[in-house]
C-alpha positions in Angstrom: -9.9 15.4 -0.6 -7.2 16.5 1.4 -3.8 18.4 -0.1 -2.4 15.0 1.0 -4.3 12.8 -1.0 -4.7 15.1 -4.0 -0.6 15.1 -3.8 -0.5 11.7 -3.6 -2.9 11.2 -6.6 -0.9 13.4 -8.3 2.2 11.2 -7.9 0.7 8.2 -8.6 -1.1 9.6 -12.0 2.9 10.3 -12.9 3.3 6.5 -12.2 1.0 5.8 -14.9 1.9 8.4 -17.6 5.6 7.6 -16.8 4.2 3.6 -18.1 2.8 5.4 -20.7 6.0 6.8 -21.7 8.2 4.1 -21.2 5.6 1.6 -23.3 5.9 4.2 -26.1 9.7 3.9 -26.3 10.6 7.2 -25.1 12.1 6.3 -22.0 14.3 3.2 -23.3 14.2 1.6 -26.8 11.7 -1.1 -25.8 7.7 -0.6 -27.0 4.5 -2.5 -25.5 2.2 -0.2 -27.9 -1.2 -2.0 -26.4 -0.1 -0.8 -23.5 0.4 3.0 -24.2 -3.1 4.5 -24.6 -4.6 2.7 -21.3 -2.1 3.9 -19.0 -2.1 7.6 -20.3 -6.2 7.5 -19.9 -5.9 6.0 -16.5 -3.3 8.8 -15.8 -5.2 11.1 -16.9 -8.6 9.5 -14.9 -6.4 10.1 -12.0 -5.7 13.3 -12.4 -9.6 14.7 -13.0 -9.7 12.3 -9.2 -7.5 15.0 -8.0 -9.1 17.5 -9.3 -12.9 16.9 -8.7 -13.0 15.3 -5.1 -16.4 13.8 -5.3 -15.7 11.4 -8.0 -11.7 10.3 -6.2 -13.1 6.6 -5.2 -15.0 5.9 -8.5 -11.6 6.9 -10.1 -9.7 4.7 -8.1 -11.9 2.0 -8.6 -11.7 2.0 -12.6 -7.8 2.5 -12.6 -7.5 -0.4 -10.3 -9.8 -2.3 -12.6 -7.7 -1.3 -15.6 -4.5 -2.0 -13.9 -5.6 -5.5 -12.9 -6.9 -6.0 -16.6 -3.1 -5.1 -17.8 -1.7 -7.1 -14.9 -3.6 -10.5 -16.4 -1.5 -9.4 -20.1 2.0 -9.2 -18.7 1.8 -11.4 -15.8 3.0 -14.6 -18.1 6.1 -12.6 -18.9 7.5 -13.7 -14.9 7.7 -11.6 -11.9 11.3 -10.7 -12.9 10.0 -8.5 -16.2 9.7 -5.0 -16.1 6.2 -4.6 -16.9 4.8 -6.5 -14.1 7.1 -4.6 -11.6 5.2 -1.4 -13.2 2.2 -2.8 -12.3 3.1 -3.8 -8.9 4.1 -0.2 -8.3 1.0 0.7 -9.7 -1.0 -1.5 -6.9 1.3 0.1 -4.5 0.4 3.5 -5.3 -3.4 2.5 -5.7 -3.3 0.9 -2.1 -1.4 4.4 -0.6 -4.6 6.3 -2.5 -7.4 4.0 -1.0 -5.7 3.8 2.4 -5.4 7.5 2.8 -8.9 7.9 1.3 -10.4 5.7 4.2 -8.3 7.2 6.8 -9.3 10.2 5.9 -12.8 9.7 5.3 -13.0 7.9 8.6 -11.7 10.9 10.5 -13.9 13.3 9.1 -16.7 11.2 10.5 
């Protein structure tokens, strides 16, 4: 894993404890407690990613399959809620980590 990447992973981890944090009512008065403990662990999934470059893709793969699973719970709420614009940013993030992964990976080769 590049310094790129790992930056990027880095950022994108943020994404997800920022969630974490805004679910929990730190960040404004409004809670979504279900919400807080998945997105700190998938956080935190992404940061041992940046840390141990083997395992980055694996990593990727479960946060994206935790971010769809959380997508499917606030998705009823309408695109206009907050939560599902979280999770949009959170796709867009995840697609900036697998895009640079592959470029990367197919560059080395």
């Amino acid at each position: 894993m590049s310094s790129r990447l790992r930056a990027i992973t880095i950022v994108v981890a943020l994404l997800y404890f920022a969630a974490s944090l805004f679910h929990a009512g730190v960040i404004n008065g409004r809670t979504l407690p279900g919400a807080v403990t998945p997105e700190a662990v998938l956080g935190a999934v992404l940061l041992v990613a940046a840390l141990l470059r083997r395992w980055a893709i694996a990593a990727y793969v479960i946060v994206l399959l935790g971010t769809i699973f959380g997508f499917t719970i606030v998705l009823p709420g309408g695109l206009a809620d907050i939560d599902v614009q979280i999770h949009l940013a959170m796709f867009a993030g995840l697609a900036v980590c697998f895009a640079v992964w592959a470029w990367e990976r197919r560059a080395s080769r």
